[in-house]
N, C-alpha and C positions, 0 to 999 in steps of 0.2 A: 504494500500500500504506500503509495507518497505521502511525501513530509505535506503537515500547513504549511501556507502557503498563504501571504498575505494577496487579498481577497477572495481566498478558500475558508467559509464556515466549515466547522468542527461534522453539520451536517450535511452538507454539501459533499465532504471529501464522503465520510460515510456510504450518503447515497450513490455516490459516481463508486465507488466499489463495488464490483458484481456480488459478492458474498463478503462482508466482512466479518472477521473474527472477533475473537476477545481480545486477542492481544493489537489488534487494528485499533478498535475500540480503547484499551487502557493505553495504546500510544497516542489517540487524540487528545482526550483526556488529560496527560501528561505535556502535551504542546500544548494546549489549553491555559493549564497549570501555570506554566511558563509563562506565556503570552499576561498573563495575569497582577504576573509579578515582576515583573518589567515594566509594566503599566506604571505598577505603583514602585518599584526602586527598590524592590526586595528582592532576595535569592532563595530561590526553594529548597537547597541544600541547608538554610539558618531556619528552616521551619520546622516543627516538629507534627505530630498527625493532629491534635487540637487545633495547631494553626491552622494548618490544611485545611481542615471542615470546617473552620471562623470563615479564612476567606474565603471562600466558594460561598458557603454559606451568603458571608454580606456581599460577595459581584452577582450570587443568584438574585437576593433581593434586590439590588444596583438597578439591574437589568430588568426586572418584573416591576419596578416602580416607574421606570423612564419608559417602557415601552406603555406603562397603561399614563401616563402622564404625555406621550406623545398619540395615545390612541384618545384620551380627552378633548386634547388640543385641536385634532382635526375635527372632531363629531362638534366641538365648541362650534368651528370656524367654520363649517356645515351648515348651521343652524342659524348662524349669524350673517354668510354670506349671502342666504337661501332667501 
């Protein structure tokens, strides 16, 4: 399976895989991880597995707040431009 690949979603690359495996999967997951923490300036090697589930944890919230914060925005600007 190929590396991420910036403008390659996690499920994108997934999908464009005729069958992928678990280890396809725990290697996206793992550039994921990465990608993550780079973001914010940290090294995944100075985390421990607490950490790991903290942050996922708060970039899954990150992400589920800003997508329903930009899925508001348009139904606002829907209704307003209507």
């Amino acid at each position: 399976m190929p590396m991420l690949k910036a403008g390659n979603s996690p499920k994108t690359l997934l999908m464009n895989t005729p069958k992928p495996e678990a280890a396809d999967v725990i290697r996206v997951a793992a550039e994921t991880l990465d990608a993550i923490c780079t973001a914010r300036g940290i090294k995944v090697r100075d985390l421990d597995d607490a950490m790991i589930d903290e942050l996922l944890r708060s970039s899954t919230q990150e992400y589920l707040v800003s997508d329903t914060l930009i899925a508001d925005i348009m139904a606002h600007e829907t209704v307003v431009g209507a």
